[in-house]
N, C-alpha and C positions, 0 to 999 in steps of 0.2 A: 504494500500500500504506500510505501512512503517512495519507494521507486515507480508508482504506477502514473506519474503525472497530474496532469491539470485536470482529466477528463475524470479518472478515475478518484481524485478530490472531489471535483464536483458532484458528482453520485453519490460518493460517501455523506458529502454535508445534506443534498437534498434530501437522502435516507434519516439522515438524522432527524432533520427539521420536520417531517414528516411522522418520524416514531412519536418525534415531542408533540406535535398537534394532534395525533391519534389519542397520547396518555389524556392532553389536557382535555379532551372529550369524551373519554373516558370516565375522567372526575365527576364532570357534570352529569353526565348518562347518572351515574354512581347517586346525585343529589337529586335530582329528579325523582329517583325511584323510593330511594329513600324516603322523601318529604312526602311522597305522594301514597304511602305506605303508613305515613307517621310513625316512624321506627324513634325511639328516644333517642338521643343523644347516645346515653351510654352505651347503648346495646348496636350504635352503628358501627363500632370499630370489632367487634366478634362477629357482624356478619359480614363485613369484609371479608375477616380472613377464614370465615367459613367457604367463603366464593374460592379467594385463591388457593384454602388445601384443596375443594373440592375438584375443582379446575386441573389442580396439577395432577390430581390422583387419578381423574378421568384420561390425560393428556399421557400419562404413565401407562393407564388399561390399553389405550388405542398403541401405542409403541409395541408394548407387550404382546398384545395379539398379532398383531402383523409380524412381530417376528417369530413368534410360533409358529404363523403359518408361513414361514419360507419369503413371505413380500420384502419387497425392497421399503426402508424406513427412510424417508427422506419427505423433503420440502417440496414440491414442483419440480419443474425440471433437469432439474440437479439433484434429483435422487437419483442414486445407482440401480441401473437394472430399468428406469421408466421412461416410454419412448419422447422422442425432442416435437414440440409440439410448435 
């Protein structure tokens, strides 16, 4: 990365700038539901991180089964083994 140039900076930062605007609407998505839920105060930050063990532990099931069954584990098309589309 640090040899890839201008072009492959510029991606990088767009990527970035991009993940950051996703989280920050993510927050809101987050207050939205909440408020609209009337979840108190105290009890918003334990369903937080209910969401993200829940999230992970699902994101752990789906890894898991596809490599049990032989599938190739990856992202788009830069997973190993899946055709270029």
């Amino acid at each position: 990365m640090l040899l890839g140039g201008g072009q492959a900076g510029s991606e990088y930062f767009a990527g970035y700038i991009t993940e950051e605007a996703l989280s920050v609407d993510n927050l809101f998505v987050f207050l939205v539901i909440m408020s609209s839920f009337r979840l108190p105060r105290e009890d918003q930050q334990k369903m937080l991180l209910f969401g993200i063990v829940f999230s992970l532990a699902r994101l752990v099931g789906i890894v898991w089964e596809k490599w049990r069954d032989g599938a190739p584990v990856g992202v788009g098309r830069r997973a190993l083994g899946t055709c270029a589309v």
